[in-house]
NUROKE-598605 format. One line per field, with one value per residue: residue number from 1; residue in three letters; x, y, z of N, C-alpha, C in turn. Coordinates in steps of 0.02 Angstrom, whole numbers, plus 32768, in hexadecimal, padded with zeros to 4 digits. Each point is the difference from the previous one (the first is absolute). Layout:
<atoms>
resi c(NUM | ...);
resn c(ala | ...);
n_px c(X | ...);
n_py c(Y | ...);
n_pz c(Z | ...);
ca_px c(X | ...);
ca_py c(Y | ...);
ca_pz c(Z | ...);
c_px c(X | ...);
c_py c(Y | ...);
c_pz c(Z | ...);
</atoms>
This chain:
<atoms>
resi c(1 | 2 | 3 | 4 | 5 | 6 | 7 | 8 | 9 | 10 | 11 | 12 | 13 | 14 | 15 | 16 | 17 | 18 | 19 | 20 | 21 | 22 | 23 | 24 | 25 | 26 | 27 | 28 | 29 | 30 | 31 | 32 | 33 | 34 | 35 | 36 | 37 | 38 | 39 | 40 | 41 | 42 | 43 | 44 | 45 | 46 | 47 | 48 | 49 | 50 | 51 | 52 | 53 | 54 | 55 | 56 | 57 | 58 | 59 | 60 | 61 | 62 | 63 | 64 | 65 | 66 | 67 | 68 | 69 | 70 | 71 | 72 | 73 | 74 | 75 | 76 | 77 | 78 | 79 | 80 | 81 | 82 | 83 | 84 | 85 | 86 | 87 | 88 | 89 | 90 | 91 | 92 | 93 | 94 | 95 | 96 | 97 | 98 | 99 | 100 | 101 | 102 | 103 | 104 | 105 | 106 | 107 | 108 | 109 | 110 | 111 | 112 | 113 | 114 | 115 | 116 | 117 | 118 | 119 | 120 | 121 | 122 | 123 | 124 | 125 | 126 | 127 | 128 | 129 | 130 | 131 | 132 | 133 | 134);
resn c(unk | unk | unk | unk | unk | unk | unk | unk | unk | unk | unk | unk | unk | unk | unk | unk | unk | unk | unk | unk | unk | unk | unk | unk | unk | unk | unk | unk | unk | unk | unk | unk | unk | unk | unk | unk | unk | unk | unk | unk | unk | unk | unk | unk | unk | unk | unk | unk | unk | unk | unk | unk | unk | unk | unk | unk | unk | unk | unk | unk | unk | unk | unk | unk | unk | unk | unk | unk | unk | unk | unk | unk | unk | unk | unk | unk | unk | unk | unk | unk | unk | unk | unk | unk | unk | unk | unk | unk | unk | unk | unk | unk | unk | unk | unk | unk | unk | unk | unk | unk | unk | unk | unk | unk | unk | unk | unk | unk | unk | unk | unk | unk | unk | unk | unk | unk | unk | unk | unk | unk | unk | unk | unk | unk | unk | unk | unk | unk | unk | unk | unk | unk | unk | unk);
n_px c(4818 | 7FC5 | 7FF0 | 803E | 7FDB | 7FFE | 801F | 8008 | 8003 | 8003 | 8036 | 801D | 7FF4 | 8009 | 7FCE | 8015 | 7FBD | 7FD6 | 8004 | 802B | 8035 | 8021 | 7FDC | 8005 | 802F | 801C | 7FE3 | 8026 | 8033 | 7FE9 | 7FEF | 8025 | 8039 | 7FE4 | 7FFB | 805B | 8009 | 7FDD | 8009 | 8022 | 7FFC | 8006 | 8037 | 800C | 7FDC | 800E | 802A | 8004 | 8015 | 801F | 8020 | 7FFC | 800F | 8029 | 8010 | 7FF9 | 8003 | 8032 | 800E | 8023 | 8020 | 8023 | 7FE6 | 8004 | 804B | 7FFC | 8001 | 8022 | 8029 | 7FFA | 8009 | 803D | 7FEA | 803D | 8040 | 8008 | 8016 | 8036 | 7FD4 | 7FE6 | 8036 | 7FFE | 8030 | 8032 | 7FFF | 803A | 8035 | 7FF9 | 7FBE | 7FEA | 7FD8 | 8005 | 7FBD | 8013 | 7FEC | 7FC4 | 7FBE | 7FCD | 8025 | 802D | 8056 | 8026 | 800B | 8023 | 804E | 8000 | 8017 | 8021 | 8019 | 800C | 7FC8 | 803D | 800E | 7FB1 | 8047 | 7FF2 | 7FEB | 8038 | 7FC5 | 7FDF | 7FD5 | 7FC4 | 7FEB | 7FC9 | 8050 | 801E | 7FF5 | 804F | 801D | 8041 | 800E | 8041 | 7FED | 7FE6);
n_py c(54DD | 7FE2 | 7FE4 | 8034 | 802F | 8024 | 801C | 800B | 7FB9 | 8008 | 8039 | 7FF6 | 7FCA | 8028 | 7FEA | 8047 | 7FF8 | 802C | 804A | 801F | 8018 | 7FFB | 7FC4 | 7FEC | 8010 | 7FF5 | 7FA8 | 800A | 8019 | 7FD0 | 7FAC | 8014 | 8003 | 7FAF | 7FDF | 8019 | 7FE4 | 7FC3 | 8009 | 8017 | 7FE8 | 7FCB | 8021 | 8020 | 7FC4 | 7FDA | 8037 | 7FF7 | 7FCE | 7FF8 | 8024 | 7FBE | 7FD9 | 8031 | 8006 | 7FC2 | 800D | 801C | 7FE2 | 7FCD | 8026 | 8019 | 7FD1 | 7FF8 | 8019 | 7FFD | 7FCC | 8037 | 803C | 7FD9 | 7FEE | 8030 | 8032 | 7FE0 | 7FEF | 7FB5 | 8000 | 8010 | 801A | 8004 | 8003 | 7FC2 | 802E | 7FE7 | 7FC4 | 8028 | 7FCC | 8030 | 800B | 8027 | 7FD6 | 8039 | 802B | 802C | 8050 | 7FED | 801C | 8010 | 800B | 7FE2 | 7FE7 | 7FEB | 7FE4 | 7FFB | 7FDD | 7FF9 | 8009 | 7FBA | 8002 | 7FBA | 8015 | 8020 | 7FCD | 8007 | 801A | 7FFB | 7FCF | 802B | 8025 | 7FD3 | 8007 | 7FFF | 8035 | 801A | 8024 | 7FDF | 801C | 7FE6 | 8005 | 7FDF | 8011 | 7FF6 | 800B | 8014);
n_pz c(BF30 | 7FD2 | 8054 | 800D | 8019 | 7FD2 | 801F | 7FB4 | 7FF3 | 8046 | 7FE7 | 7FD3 | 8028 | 802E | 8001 | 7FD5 | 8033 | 7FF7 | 8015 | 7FDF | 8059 | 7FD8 | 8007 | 8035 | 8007 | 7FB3 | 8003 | 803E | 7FDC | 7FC4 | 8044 | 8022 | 7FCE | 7FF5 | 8056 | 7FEA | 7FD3 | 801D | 804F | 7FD4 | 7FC8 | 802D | 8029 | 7FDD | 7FE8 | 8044 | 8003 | 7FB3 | 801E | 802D | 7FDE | 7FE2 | 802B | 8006 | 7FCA | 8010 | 8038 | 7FF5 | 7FD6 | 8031 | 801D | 7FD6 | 7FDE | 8032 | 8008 | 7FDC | 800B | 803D | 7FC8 | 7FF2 | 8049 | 800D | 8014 | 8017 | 7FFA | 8018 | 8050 | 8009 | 801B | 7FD6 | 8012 | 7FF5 | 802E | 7FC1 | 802E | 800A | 7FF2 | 7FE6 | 801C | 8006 | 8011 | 7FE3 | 8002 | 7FF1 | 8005 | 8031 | 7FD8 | 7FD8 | 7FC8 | 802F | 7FEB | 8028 | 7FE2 | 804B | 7FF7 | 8055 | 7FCD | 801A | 8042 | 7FDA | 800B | 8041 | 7FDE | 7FEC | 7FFD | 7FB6 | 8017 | 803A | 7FF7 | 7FFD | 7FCA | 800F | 7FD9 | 7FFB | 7FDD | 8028 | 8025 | 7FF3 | 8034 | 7FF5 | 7FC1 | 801B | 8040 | 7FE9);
ca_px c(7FC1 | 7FEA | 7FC2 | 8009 | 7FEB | 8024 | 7FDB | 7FF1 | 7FCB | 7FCE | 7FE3 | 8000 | 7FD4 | 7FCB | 7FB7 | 7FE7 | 7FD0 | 8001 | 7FF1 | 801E | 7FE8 | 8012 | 7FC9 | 7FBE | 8014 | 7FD7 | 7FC6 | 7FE2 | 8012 | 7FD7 | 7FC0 | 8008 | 7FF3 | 7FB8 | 7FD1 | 7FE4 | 7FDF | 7FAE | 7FE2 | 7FDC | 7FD2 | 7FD8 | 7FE6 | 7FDF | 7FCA | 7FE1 | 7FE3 | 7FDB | 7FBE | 7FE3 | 7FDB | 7FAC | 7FD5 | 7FDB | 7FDA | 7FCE | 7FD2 | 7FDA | 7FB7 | 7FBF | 7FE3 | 7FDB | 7FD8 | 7FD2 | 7FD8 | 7FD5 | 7FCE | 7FDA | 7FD6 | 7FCF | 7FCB | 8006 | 8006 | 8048 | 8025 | 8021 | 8028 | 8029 | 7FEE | 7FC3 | 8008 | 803B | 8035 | 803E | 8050 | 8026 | 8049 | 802C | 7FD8 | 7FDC | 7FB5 | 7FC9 | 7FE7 | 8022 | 7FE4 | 7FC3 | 7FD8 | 7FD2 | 8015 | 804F | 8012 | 804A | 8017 | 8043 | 8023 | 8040 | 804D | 7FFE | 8020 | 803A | 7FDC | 8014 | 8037 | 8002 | 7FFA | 7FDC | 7FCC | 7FD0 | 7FC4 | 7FE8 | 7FBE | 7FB3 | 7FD5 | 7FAA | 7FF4 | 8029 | 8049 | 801F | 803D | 8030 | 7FD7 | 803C | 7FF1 | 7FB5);
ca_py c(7FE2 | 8017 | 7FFE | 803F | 8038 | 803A | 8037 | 8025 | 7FCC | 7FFD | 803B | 8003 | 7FE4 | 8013 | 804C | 8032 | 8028 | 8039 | 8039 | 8023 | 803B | 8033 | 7FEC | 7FFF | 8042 | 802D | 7FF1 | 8033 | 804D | 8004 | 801F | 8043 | 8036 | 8005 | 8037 | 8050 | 8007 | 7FF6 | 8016 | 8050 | 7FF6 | 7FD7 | 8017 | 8026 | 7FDE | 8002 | 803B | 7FFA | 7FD5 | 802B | 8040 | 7FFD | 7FEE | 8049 | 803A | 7FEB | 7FFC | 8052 | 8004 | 7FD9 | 803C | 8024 | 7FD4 | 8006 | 805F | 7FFB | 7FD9 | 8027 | 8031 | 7FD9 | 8006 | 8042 | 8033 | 8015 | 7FDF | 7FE9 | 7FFF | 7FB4 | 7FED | 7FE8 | 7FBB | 7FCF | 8009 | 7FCE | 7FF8 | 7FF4 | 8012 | 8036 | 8035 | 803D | 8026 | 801B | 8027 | 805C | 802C | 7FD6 | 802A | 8002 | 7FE9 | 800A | 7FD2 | 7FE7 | 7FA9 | 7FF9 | 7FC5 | 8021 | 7FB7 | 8009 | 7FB8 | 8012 | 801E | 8038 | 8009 | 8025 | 8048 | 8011 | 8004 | 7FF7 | 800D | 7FFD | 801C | 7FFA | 802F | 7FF0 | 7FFD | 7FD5 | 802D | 7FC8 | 8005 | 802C | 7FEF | 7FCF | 7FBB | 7FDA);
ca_pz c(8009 | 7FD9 | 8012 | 8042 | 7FDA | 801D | 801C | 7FD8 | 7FFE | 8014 | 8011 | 7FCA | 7FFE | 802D | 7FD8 | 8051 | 8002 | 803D | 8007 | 8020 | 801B | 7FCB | 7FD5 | 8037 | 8003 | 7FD7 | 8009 | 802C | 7FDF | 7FDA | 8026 | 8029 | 7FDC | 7FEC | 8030 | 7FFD | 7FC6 | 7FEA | 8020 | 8001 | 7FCD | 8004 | 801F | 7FCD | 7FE9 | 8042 | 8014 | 7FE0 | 8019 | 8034 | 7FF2 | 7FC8 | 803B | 8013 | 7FC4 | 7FF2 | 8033 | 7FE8 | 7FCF | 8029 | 8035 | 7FB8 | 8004 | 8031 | 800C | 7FBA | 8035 | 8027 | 7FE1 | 7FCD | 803C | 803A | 7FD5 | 8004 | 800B | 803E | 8015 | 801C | 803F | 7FDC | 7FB4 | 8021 | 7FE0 | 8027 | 801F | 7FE1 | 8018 | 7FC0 | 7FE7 | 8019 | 7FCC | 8026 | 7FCC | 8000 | 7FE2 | 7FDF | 7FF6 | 7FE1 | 7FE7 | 8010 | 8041 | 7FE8 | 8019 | 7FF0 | 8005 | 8008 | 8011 | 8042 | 8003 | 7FDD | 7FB9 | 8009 | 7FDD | 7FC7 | 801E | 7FEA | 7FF7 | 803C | 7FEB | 7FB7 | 801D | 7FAD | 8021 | 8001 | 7FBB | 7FFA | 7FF9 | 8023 | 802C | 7FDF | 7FDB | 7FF5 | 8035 | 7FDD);
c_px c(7FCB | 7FBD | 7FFB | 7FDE | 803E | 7FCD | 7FF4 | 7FBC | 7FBC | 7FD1 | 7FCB | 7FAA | 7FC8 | 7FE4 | 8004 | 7FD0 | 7FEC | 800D | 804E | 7FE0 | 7FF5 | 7FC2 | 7FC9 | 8001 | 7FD8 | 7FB9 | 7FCE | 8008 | 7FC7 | 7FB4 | 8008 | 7FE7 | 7FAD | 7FE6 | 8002 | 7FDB | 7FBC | 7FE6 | 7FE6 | 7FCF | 7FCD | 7FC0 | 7FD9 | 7FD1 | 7FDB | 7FE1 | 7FC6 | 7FBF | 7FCC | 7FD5 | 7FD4 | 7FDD | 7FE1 | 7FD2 | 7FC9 | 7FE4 | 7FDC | 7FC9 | 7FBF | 7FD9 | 7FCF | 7FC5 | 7FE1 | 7FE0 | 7FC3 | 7FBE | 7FE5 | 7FED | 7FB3 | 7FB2 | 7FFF | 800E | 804E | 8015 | 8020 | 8033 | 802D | 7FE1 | 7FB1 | 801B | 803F | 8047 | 8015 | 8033 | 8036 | 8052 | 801A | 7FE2 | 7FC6 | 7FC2 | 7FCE | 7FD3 | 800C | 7FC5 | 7FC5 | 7FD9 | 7FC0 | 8027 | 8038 | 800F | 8043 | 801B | 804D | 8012 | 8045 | 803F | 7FFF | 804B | 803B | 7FEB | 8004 | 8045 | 7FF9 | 7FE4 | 7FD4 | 7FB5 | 7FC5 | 7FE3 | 7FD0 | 7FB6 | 7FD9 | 7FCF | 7FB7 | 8001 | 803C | 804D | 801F | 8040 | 8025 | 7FEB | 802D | 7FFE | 7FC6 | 7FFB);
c_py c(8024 | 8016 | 8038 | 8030 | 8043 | 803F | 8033 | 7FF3 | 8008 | 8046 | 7FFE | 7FCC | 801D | 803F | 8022 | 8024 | 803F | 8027 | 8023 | 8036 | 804A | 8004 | 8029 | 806D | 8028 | 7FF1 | 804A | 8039 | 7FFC | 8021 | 8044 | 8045 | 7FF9 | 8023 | 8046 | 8010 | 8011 | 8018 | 804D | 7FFD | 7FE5 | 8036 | 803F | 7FF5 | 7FFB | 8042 | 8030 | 7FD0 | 8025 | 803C | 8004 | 7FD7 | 8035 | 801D | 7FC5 | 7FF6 | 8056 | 7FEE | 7FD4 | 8038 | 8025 | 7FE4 | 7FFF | 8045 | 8009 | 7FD5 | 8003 | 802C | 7FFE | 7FFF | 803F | 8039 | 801D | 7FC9 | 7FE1 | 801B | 7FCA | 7FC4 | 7FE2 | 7FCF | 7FDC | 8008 | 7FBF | 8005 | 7FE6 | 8004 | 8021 | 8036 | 8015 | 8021 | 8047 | 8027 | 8045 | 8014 | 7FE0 | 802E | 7FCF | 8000 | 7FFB | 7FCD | 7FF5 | 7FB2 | 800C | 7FD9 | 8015 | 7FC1 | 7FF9 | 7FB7 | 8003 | 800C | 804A | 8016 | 8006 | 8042 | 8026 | 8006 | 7FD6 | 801C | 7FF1 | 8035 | 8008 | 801B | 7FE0 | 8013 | 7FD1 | 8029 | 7FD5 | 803E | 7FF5 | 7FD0 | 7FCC | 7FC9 | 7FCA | 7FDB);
c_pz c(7FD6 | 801E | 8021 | 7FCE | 8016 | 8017 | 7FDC | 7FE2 | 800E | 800C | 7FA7 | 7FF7 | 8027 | 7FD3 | 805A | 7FE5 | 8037 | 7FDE | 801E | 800D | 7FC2 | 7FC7 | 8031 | 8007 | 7FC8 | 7FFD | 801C | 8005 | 7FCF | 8012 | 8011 | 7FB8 | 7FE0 | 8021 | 8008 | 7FD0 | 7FEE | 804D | 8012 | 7FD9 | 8014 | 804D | 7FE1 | 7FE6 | 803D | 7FF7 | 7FD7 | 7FEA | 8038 | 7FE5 | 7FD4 | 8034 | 8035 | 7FCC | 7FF7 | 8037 | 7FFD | 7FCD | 8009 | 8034 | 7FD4 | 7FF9 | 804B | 8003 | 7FAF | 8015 | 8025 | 8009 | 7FDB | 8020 | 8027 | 7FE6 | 8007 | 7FF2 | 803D | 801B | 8015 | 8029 | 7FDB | 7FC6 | 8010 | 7FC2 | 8008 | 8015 | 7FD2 | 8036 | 7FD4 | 7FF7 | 804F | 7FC7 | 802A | 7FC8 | 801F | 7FD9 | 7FE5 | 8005 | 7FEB | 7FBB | 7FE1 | 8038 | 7FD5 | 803D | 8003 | 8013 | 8015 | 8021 | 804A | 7FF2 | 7FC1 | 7FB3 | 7FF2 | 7FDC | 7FB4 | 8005 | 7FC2 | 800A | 803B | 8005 | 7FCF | 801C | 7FB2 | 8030 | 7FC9 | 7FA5 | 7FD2 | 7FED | 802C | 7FFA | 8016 | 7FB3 | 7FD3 | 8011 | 7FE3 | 7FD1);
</atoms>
């Protein structure tokens, strides 16, 4: 009979589409080795973000303490000039005189994991500390 198909036939006619499991597997070995890859880095930049968002809230303080030197015969205390809030950082002014003061920036939270340079600090002649970090 010329009208029976054979069963070779019909395999031969069918388009298979999909994804073998073996496909789907390295797909995700691929993802996987990217993410070790680029998330340290990436977290590395976070953390160095962070820390010019500190050194620049230090030089906005700067600028106030200079501003309010300007009117008093010393320099402000913490408590006379609106530090900011920050989740990464701790602002206070150390060693304030008549003409002298130091602004520090002490890591807090997971901005504690740049172990370099949890401390930043710019004292009244722009001496910046640690002088890497900056």
């Amino acid at each position: 009979m010329a009208w029976q198909l054979r069963h070779e036939d019909i395999f031969t006619r069918v388009k298979l589409s999909g994804m073998t499991l073996i496909e789907l597997m390295v797909v995700v070995a691929i993802v996987a080795i990217l993410a070790i890859v680029v998330y340290p880095t990436f977290e590395g930049h976070i953390i160095k973000s962070r820390r010019n968002d500190g050194a620049t809230q230090l030089l906005r303080i700067k600028l106030q303490q200079e501003s309010y030197r300007l009117n008093h015969p010393s320099y402000a205390t913490s408590s006379q000039l609106t530090l900011p809030v920050s989740d990464y950082y701790d602002f206070s002014i150390v060693n304030i005189s008549a003409s002298t003061y130091t602004i520090v920036a002490l890591a807090k939270g997971s901005q504690q994991t740049d172990s370099a340079c949890q401390t930043l600090a710019i004292d009244q002649s722009m001496n910046k500390t640690p002088a890497h970090c900056w």
